[in-house]
N, C-alpha and C positions, 0 to 999 in steps of 0.2 A: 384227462381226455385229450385226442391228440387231436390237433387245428383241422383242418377240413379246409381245403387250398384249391383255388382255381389253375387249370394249368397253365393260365397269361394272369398276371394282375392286372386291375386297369388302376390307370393312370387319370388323376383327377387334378384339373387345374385353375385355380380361382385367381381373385381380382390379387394384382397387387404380386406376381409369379410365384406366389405359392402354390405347392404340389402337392399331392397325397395319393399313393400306393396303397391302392384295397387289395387284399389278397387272396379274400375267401366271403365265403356269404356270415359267417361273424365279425369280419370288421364291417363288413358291408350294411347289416342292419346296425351297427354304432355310427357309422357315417350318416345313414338316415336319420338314425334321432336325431342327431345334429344342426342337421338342414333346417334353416331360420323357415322355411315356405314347404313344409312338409304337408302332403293331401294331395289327393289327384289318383285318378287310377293308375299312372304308370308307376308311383310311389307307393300304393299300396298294394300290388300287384309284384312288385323287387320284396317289399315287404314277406308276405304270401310265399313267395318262390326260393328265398332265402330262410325260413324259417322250415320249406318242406326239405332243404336241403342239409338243413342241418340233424335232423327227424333223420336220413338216411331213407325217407319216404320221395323223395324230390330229386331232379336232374339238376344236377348241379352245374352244368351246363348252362341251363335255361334259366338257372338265379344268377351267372354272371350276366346272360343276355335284359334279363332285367333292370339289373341294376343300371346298367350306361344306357337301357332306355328311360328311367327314372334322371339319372342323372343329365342326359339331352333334352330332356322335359324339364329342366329345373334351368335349362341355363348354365349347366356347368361344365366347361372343355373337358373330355375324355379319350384315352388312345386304350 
């Protein structure tokens, strides 16, 4: 199966200048599991929008827009 790619990554950046490059709504929902404080509706809503994205049912667009608002909900720098 071939990846399924946003046309900007975002860019995620934690304590300590560590960075990380999501690139698609598949790393995006592995980034999620991740997240030590996972829950909340902006988190489960990147959830949602990233799973219909990968279905080919979903705007893939709107699961990158998800994701950096999950992620600005969580307290984590994003470009």
């Amino acid at each position: 199966m071939q990846d399924i790619l946003w046309d900007e990554p975002v860019k995620l950046g934690y304590a300590g200048g560590r960075e990380r490059w999501v690139r698609g709504p598949q790393e995006a929902l592995q980034c999620l599991s991740e997240w030590p404080s996972g829950g909340g509706w902006f988190y489960e809503r990147a959830k949602i929008r990233c799973h219909a994205a990968l279905e080919a049912n979903g705007d893939l667009a709107l699961s990158r827009h998800a994701f950096v608002a999950a992620a600005i909900d969580a307290s984590i720098e994003c470009d």
